[in-house]
N, C-alpha and C positions, 0 to 999 in steps of 0.2 A: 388703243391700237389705231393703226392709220388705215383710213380709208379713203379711197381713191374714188371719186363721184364720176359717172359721166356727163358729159352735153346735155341732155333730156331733162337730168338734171338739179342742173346747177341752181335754180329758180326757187329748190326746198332749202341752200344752204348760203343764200345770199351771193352767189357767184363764185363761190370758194371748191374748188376742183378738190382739195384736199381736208379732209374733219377727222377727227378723232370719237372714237368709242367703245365701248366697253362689253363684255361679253365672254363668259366661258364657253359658250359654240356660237356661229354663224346667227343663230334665232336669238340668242341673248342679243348680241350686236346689233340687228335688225330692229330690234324691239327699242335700245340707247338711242339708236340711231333718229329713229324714229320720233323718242322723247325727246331728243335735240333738234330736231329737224322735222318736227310735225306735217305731216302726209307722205312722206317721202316712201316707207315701209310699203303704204298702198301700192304705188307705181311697180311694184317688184313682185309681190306677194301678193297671192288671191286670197280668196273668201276662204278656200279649204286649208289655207296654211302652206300652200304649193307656191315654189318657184315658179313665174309666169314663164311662157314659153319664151318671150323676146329675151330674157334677163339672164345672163354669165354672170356666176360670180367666182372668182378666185383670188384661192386663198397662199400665199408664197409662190403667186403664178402656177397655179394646179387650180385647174378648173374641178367644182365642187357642184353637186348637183342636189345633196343634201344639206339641210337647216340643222340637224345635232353635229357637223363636224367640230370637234373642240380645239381651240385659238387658245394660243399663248398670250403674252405680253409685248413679246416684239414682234407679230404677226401681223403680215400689211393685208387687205383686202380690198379688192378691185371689182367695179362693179362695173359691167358693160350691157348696153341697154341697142338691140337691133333696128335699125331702123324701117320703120313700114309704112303702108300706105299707098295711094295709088294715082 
């Protein structure tokens, strides 16, 4: 599947805005994702297996707030990351 990285980042996938991954729901993908792109899972996902509060993720542009949603083959996923601080 395609996934779409944001800004934040780019820095787990060598600067590459766009990866590919694998998964029959949104946590499989997380989890490929993650094995391809070592830390990046962290940045999104907390300790309890929860979406962090900054992180959107959508999936055929439908924003998704659950980790078992199940993905296709030709399902794109878009990660958008809020910015904060002060």
């Amino acid at each position: 599947m395609r996934v779409w990285i944001p800004q934040a980042l780019l820095s787990y996938t060598g600067q590459r805005r766009q990866v590919e991954a694998d998964g029959a729901t949104l946590a499989e993908l997380l989890m490929d994702l993650d094995r391809r792109h070592p830390g990046i899972r962290f940045r999104m996902i907390d300790e309890q297996d929860g979406l962090r509060p900054h992180v959107r993720l959508f999936v055929n542009h439908e924003d998704v707030r659950r980790l078992d949603v199940p993905l296709g083959a030709g399902d794109e996923v878009h990660i958008f990351q809020a910015l904060s601080g002060g």
